[in-house]
C-alpha angles and dihedrals in degrees: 000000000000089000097051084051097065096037096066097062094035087056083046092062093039090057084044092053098042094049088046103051079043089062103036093040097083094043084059088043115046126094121263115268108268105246134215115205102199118183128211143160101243091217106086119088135232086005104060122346143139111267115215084274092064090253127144104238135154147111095294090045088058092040098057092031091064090042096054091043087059083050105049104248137126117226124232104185107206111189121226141167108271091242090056096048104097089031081060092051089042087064098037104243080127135038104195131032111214110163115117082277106168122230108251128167088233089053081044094064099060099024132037117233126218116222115302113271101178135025125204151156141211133274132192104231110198122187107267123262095019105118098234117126106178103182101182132002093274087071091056095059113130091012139118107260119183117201133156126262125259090013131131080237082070105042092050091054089053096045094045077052097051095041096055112021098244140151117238111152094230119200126186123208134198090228133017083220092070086036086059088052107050084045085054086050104054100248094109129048094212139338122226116214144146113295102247092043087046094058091050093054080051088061088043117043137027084273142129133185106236094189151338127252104206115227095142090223131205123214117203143160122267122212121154122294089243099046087088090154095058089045099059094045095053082054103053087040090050100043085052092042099057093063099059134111085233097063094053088053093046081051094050100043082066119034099016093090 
């Protein structure tokens, strides 16, 4: 009697233990997520931008976000200033590039691009009320014209410089948003910078686009030109993932107030 007493509870525990080191075995046992480290230049709405929580969030973010989860990672977003994005990806502190980067062939020639997923131009944003309509670079000769370092915005006013000859006081930025500012402000006649940034900043700021300067750019994903593997499966994700429903409603979270 006294055995049988005891042997009740001690089966008991033994069942408990047993359930319990079922349960907890294959957490201790499966392989780490698999992580994707994505880096962006949080300035760049509606692309990539901090929210009022101090959280990374955009189009781009979304984006990558739905692709990695087809593809089983986790994503890890690393922000960067927009000039150091592809060096940190040369040197592997990154694996993927999504920050509104434009396909160019000199880009092309130290990073591979995914498919194109969005396609813009550039507009020539001037402060409101102030009476200046540029409409093309030739009207911002001899002016104060804020872009951001590293962008396409800043390689077509050089080139337009170089070209022609002409004086435009060029002055690079970190960051549009500080561009935006100094333009408010009065220290800038106008900022050049890609069409849909350039509407938000419209929402935003004391600001109007006073033309568009048509490039017919490309956006695509950047990963290393030796990470082949990666490439082809953000590809196949992408093309599939622009014809969802989900992508149209990532669009129009954004851009659709």
């Amino acid at each position: 009697m006294a055995a049988s007493r005891y042997l009740v509870p001690l089966i008991a525990v033994i069942v408990i233990a047993v359930l319990a080191l079922l349960i907890i075995y294959p957490r201790l046992t499966a392989p780490p997520a698999k992580v994707l480290r994505v880096g962006t230049s949080p300035d760049f709405p509606p692309f990539e931008f901090i929210d009022e929580g101090g959280n990374i969030v955009g189009i781009d973010i979304d984006l990558v976000k739905a692709i990695a989860k087809r593809l089983g990672y986790e994503v890890e977003v690393i922000s960067i200033d927009f000039e150091g994005l592809i060096p940190a990806l040369l040197n592997k502190q990154i694996d993927v590039i999504a920050s509104g980067m434009t396909i160019t062939e000199e880009r092309a020639e130290v990073v591979a691009f995914t498919t194109p997923y969005w396609e813009a131009d550039q507009a020539i944003l001037v402060a409101a009320g102030s009476g200046f309509r540029p409409q093309s670079l030739d009207d911002l000769v001899e002016k104060k014209v804020g872009v951001q370092s590293g962008t396409t915005a800043e390689q077509l006013v050089h080139d337009y410089i170089t070209s022609t000859g002409k004086s435009i006081d060029v002055k690079s930025y970190p960051s549009y948003v500080l561009a935006v500012v100094d333009l408010v402000n009065g220290r800038l006649d106008a900022v050049i910078v890609d069409s849909p940034v350039a509407q938000m900043f419209v929402r935003e700021y004391n600001v109007e686009v006073s033309a568009i300067i048509r490039t017919e750019e490309k956006y695509g994903l950047a990963v290393r030109k030796d990470d082949v593997e990666l490439l082809s499966k953000l590809n196949e994700a992408l093309e599939e993932f622009l014809n969802t429903d989900e992508w149209m409603q990532i669009i129009d979270k954004y851009l659709g107030g």
